[in-house]
C-alpha positions in Angstrom: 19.4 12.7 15.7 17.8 10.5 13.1 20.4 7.4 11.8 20.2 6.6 8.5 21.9 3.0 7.3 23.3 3.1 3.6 24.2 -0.1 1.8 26.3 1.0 -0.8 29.3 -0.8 -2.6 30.1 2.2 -4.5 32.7 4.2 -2.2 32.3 7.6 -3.9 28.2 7.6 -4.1 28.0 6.1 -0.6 30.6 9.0 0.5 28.1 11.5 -1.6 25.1 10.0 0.6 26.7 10.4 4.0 28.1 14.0 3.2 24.7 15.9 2.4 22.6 13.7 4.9 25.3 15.2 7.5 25.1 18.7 6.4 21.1 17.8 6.8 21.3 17.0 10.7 21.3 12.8 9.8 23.9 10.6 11.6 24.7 8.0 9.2 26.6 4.0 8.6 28.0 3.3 5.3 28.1 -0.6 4.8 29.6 -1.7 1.3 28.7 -5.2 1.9 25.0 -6.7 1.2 25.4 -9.5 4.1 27.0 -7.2 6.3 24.2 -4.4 5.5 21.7 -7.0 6.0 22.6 -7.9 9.5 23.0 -4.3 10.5 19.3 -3.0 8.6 17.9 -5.6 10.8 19.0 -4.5 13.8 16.7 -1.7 14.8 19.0 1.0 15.1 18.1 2.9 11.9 15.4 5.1 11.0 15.9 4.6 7.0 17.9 2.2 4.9 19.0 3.6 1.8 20.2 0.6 -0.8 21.7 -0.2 -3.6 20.4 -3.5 -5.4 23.6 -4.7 -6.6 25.4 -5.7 -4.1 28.2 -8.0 -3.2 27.0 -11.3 -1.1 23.6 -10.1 -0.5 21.6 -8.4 -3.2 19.9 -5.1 -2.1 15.9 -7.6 -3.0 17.4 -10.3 -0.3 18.0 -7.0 2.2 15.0 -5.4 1.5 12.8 -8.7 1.4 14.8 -9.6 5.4 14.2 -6.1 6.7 9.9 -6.2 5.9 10.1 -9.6 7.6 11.0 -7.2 11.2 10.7 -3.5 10.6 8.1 -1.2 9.3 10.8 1.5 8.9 11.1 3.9 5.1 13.3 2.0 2.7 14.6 4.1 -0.3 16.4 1.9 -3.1 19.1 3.7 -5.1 20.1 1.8 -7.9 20.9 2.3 -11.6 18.6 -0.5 -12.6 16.1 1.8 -13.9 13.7 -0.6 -16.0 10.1 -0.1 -15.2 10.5 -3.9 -14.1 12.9 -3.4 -11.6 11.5 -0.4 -9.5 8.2 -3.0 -9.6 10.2 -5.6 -7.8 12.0 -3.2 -6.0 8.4 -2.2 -4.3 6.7 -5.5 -4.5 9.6 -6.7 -2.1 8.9 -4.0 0.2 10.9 -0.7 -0.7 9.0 2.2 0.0 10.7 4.5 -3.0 13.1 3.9 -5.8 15.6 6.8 -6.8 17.5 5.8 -9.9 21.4 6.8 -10.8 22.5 9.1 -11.4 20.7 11.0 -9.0 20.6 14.6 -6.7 21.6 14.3 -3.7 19.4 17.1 -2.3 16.6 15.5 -3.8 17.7 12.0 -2.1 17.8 14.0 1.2 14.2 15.6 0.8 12.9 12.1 0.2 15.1 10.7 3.8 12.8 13.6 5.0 9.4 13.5 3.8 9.6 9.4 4.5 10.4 10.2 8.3 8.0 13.0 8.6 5.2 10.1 7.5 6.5 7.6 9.1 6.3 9.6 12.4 2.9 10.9 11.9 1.5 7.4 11.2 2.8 6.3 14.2 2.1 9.5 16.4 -1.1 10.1 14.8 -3.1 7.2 15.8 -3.2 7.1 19.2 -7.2 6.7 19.7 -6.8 3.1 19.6 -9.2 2.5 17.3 -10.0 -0.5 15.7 -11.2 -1.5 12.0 -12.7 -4.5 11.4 -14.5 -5.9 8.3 -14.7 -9.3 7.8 -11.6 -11.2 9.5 -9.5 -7.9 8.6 -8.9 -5.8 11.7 -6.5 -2.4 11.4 -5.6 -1.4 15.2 -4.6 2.7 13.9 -2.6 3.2 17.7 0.1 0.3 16.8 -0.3 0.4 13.1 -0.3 -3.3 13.5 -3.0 -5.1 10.9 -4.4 -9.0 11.2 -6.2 -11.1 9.1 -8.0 -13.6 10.9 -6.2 -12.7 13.8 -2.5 -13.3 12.3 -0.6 -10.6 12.0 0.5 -9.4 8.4 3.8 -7.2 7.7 3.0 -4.1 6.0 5.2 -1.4 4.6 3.8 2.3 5.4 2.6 3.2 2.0 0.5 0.0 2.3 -0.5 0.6 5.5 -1.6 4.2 4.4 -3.5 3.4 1.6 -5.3 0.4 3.0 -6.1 3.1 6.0 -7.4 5.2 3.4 -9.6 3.0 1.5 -10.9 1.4 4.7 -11.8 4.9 6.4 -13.2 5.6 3.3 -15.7 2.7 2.4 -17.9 2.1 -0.9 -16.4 4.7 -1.8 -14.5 4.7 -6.1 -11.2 6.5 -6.1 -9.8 6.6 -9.7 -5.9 5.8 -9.6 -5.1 9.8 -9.0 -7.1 10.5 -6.5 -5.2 7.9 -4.5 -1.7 8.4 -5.8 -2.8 11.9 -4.5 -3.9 11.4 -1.1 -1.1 9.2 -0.6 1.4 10.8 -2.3 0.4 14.3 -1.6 3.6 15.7 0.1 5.9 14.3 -2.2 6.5 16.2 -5.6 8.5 12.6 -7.1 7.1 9.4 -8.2 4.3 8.1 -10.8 0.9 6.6 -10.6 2.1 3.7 -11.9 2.8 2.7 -8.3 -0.9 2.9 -6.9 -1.5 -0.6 -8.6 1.7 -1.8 -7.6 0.8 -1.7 -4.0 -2.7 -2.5 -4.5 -1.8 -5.8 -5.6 0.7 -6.0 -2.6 -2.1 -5.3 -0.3 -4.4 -7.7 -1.8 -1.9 -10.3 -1.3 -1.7 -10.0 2.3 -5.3 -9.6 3.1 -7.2 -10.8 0.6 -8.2 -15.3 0.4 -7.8 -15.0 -3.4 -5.8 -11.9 -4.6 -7.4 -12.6 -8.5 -11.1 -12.2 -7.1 -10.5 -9.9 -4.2 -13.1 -10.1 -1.4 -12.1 -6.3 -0.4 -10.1 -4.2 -2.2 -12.0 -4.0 -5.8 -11.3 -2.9 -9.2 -13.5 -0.6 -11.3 -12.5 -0.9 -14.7 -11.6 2.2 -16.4 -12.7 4.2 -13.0 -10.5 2.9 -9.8 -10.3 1.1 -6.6 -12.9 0.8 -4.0 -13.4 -1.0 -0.5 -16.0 -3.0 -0.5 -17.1 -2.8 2.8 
């Protein structure tokens, strides 16, 4: 059974959360405070973290930014900030989705799903240990584990997918679309808007200079390609 950690200081939504992830199969710890969520979302005895942003003690940005320092695992922020500029900074510190209040609770649960089912292919998927390399970047696809000049850099699994992507798929021009597509495909929620959003993560981690990216470039008014 798949145990899901939610970091709530609302007592009713929490309650909401935990009652249709149950009727779903998911086993699941309500924590209403952020230091106390933080310590147990570190632990490694979840398989999603669903949080709220405002928190007491902790804030759900300090919780998500401690988790991608350790885990790969889905993080889903559910928060009634619902500016553009907060679901940015939700994903730019690591949250792999951003589900703003009010909100259904069946479609919170499909999106607990379709993160697992990813997650677990990405990690079942790629056991050919193959490795990328291209320049000083190297991608091992068996332990989903990628280095940049031989140190290791955390990445969340949408960045992890779509730097797979672009990297199996070199030279190649993918407008913003075509890549929210690929990556998205499953899920029937979310925007484009979030394709740049991680490509700037990405280029962050692996790139010397993020403004004149080595790798990962832009094609003004067309898209994104690996320059390989």
């Amino acid at each position: 059974m798949k145990n899901i950690l939610i970091i709530e200081d609302d007592i009713n939504i929490a309650e909401l959360e935990r009652d249709y992830l149950k009727l779903n199969g998911y086993k699941s710890d309500v924590v209403h405070d952020g230091a106390e969520g933080m310590q147990k979302a570190i632990s490694g005895a979840y398989d999603v973290i669903i949080v709220d942003l405002m928190l007491p003690n902790k804030s759900g940005y300090e919780i998500i930014k401690e988790v991608r320092k350790k885990l790969e695992i889905p993080v889903i922020v559910v928060s009634a900030k619902s500016e553009d500029i907060d679901k940015i900074r939700g994903l730019d510190y690591g949250a792999d989705d951003y589900l703003t209040k009010p909100f259904s609770p069946a479609e919170l649960v499909a999106r607990v799903k379709s993160h697992i089912k990813r997650y677990e292919r990405l990690k079942g998927n790629n056991a050919s240990n193959e490795i990328i390399v291209y320049r000083g970047l190297e991608i091992n696809t068996a332990s989903h584990r990628v280095f940049v000049n031989d140190v290791e850099v955390q990445m969340t699994t949408k960045e992890y997918e779509l730097l797979f992507f672009l990297t199996s798929n070199p030279n190649i021009v993918f407008t913003k679309e075509q890549l929210f597509n690929s990556i998205w495909s499953d899920e029937y929620y979310g925007d484009t808007a979030t394709v740049p959003v991680h490509i700037q993560k990405i280029r962050k981690k692996i790139e010397k200079d993020p403004a004149n990216p080595e790798f990962i470039e832009t094609l003004w008014g067309t898209g994104y390609r690996f320059n390989a």
